[in-house]
N, C-alpha and C positions, 0 to 999 in steps of 0.2 A: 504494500500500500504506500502510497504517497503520501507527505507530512499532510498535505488538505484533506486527501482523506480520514486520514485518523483524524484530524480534528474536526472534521465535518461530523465521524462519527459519534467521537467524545460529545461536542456540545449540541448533540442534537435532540431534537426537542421531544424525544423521546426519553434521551436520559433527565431531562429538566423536571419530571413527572414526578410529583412528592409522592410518598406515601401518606395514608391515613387512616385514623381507625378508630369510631365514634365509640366513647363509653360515658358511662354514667356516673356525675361526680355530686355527690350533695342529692342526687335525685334527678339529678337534670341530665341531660344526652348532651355531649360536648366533644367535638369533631380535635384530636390531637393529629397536627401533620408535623411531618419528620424536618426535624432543624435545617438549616445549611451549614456546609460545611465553616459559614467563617463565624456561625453561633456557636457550634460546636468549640471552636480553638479560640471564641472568648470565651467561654465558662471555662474553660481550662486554665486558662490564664491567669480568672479570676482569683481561683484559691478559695472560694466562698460557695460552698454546693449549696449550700440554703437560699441563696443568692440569685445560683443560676440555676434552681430548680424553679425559682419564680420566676424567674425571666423566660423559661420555656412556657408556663403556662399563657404568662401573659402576651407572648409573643406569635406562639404556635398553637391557642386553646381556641377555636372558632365555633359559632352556631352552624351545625351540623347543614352540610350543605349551601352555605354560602362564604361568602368574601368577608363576614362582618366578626370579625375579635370579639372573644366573650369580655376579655379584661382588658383592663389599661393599667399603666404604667402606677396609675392613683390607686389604686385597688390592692398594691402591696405588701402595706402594713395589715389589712385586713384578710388576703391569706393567709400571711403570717399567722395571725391568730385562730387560724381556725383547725379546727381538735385535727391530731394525726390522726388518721384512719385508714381504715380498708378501702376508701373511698382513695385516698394521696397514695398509698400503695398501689393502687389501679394507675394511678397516672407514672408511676415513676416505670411500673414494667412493663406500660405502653411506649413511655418515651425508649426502654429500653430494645425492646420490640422494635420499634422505629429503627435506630442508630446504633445498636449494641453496645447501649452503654446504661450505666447501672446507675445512676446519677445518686442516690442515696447512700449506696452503701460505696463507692468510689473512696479509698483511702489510701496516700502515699504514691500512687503508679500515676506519673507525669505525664504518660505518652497516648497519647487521644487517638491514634491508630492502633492502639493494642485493645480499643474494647471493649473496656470494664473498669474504666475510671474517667473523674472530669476535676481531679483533683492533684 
């Protein structure tokens, strides 16, 4: 193949296709699509999983079916407080599901191509 082809192939609009996978958070149906890669190697960067577990919500959390964000960026402090549950475990092994990465339990392992950390 020719360098155009491989990149024709790479960025074509076929690889651009996120994944998605609607579940149920608090009671409500809530559409999680799979990060990009340069959210991904911010929350790494971060050092803050609690940090960039909210920022997946609020960035990648959508009403099921459309273009429209369930949260905003204001709505932070009030995930924060809201009880851990079966419900937050559903979303972290969907995000992991997503991107194979474990965003909760992520400790010590630097390298955001191995996985199983964002930490």
């Amino acid at each position: 193949m020719t360098r155009d082809e491989v990149r024709a192939k790479i960025f074509s609009s076929e690889n651009k296709r996120f994944k998605t996978k609607t579940i149920d958070l608090f009671g409500a149906p809530v559409e999680l699509r799979q990060p990009t890669l340069g959210m991904i190697l911010e929350a790494q960067q971060s050092g803050d999983r609690k940090l960039s577990l909210m920022r997946l919500l609020v960035d990648y959390c959508y009403v099921p079916g459309t273009e429209e964000k369930v949260f905003e960026l204001t709505d932070m402090d009030s995930l924060m407080a809201m009880p851990f549950s079966e419900d937050l475990m559903r979303v972290n092994t969907t995000i992991a599901e997503l991107t194979n990465i474990d965003v909760m339990s992520a400790e010590g392992n630097s390298d955001p191509m191995q996985g199983d950390s964002m930490s």
